[in-house]
C-alpha positions in Angstrom: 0.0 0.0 0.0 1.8 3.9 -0.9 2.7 5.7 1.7 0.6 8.9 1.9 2.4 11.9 0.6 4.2 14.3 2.8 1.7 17.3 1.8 -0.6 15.2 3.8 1.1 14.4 6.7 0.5 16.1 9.8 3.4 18.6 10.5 5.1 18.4 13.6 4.4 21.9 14.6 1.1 20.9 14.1 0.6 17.9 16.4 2.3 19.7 19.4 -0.2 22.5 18.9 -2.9 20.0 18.5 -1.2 17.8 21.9 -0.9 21.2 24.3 -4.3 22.2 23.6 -5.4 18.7 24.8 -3.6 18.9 27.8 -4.6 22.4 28.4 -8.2 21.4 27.9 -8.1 18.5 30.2 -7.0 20.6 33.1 -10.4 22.8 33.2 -12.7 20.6 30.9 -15.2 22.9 29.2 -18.0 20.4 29.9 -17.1 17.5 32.0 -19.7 15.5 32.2 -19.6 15.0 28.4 -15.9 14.6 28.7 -16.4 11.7 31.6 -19.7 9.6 29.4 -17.0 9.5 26.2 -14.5 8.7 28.4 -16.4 5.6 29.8 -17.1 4.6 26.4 -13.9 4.8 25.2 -12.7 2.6 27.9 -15.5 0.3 27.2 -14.9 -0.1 23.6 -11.6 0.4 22.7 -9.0 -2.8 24.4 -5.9 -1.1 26.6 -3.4 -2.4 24.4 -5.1 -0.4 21.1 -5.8 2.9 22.8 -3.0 4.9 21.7 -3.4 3.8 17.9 -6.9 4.8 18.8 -5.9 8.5 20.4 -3.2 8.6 17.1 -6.1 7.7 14.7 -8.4 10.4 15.9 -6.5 13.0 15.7 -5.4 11.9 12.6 -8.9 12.4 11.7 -9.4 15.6 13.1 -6.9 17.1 11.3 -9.4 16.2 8.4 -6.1 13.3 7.1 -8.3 10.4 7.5 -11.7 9.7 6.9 -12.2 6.3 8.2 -15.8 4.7 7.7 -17.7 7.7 8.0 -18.3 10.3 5.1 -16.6 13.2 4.7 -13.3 14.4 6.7 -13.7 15.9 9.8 -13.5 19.1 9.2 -16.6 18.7 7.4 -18.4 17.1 10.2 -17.1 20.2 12.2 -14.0 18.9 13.8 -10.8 21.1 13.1 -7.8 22.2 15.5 -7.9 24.7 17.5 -5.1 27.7 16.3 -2.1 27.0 18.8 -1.9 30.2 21.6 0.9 32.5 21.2 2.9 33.8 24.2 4.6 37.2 23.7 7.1 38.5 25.8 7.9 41.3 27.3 9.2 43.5 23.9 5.9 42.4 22.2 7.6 39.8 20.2 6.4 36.3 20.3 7.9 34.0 22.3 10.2 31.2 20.8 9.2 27.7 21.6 12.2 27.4 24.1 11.0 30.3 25.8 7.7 28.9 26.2 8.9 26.2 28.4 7.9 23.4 26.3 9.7 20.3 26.2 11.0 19.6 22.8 10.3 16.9 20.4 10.3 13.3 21.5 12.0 12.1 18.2 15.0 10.2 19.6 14.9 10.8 23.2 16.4 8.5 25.4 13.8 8.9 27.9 12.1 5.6 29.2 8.6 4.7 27.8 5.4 5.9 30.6 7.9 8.9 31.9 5.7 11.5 33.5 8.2 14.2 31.5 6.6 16.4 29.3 2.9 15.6 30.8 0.6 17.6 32.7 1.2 17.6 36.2 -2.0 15.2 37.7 -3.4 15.2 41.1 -1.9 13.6 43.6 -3.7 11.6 46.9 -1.8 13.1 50.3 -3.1 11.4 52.5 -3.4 8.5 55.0 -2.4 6.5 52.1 -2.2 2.3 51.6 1.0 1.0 49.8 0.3 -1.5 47.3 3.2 -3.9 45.9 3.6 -4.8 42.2 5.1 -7.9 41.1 6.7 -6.2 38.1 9.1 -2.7 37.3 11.2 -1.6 34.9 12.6 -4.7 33.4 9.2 -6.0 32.6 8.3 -2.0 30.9 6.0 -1.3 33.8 7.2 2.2 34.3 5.4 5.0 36.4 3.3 5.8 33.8 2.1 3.1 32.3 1.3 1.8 36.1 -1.0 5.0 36.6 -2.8 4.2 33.4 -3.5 0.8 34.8 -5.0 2.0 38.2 -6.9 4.7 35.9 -8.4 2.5 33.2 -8.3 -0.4 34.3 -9.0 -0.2 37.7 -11.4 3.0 37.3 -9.7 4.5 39.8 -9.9 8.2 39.9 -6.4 10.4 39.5 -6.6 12.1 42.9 -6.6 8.8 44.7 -3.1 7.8 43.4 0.2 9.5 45.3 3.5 8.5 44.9 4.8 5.3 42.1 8.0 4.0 43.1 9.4 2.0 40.4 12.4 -0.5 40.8 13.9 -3.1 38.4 11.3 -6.0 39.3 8.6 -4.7 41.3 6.9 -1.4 42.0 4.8 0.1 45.1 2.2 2.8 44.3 0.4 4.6 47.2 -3.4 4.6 47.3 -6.2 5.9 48.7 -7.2 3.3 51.5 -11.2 3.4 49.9 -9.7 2.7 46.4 -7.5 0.2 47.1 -9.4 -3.0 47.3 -10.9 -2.6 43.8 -7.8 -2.0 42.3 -6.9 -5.1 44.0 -9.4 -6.8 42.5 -9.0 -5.1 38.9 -4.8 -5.4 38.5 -4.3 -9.1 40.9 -3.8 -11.6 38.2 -4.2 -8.7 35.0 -2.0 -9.9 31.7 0.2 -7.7 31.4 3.1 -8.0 28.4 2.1 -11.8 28.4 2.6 -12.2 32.3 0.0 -12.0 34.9 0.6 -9.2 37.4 0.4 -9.6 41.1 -0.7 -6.9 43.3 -1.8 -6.4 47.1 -0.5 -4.6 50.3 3.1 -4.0 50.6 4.6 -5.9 53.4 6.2 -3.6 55.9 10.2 -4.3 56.4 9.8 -6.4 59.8 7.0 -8.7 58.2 9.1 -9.1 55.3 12.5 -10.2 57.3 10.1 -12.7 59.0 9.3 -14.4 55.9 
């Protein structure tokens, strides 16, 4: 099958304008119910491993490059991205992208797969909080990231109840709200994940674990 050509493609520039107004968008949600029921059907629909092929193919299909089943790109149907915003600075000129305080481009960075760099910051439970171990870390790609998303779809667990992830070579330990932690016991204990099941449940405190 030919490759599309590069008139077509979605510029760079473009995606990371497209990408920051997501994120900006997500923080104060114009209408958040609407955002939560499409949420829940994404989830519902769309299998964990496939989701960012489906987040790449709709925006893909925003930016009216691919139609899909339906008629008519989506521009047409009403869809179209939203003009990047401009920072100026202090002389009136507008601000470069390095003095925006964006991170750069991702092409070819060595930085680990589910990093938290270059994502908006989420909310974070400070509390009383229960430690959960993982059977699984870096070695087995279960990075910080990626272990959120679990607990988040997955588990249905909302943002706020998740504090810190500590990630190590073979297992993890993430801190959870104490009323959200049984079900994401329930969800994650025995989940197949990268061909392995995952095992999850309360972290064993450093005297229980000695007496092993």
């Amino acid at each position: 099958m030919p490759s599309e050509p590069a008139a077509k493609r979605l510029p760079p520039e473009a995606l990371d304008a497209f990408l920051d107004g997501i994120l900006v968008e997500l923080e104060k949600p114009a209408d958040p119910v609407a955002l939560d029921e499409i949420r829940a059907a994404f989830r519902k629909r769309v299998p964990f491993s496939k989701r960012s092929y489906a987040a790449a193919a709709l925006i893909l299909r925003a930016a009216g490059l691919s139609r899909g089943p339906s008629r008519g790109s989506a521009k047409e149907q009403g869809f179209v991205l939203a003009p990047k915003e401009q920072k100026r600075s202090p002389k009136g000129g507008k601000e470069s992208r390095g003095d925006a305080g964006r991170q750069p481009r991702r092409e070819g960075s060595s930085r680990p797969e589910g990093s938290d760099e270059g994502r908006a910051p989420r909310p974070r439970f400070t509390g009383e909080a229960t430690t959960l171990f993982f059977s699984m870390g870096k070695r087995q790609r279960l990075y910080p990231r990626i272990l959120i998303d679990l607990a988040i779809d997955v588990a249905g667990l909302p943002p706020e109840s998740i504090g810190d992830v500590r990630v190590f070579d073979n297992y993890s330990f993430a801190d959870i709200d104490p009323e959200k932690a049984s079900g994401l016991i329930a969800a994650l204990d025995g989940y197949e994940f990268k061909g392995r099941k995952l095992s999850v449940g309360p972290a064993k405190k450093r005297d229980e674990a000695g007496e092993s």
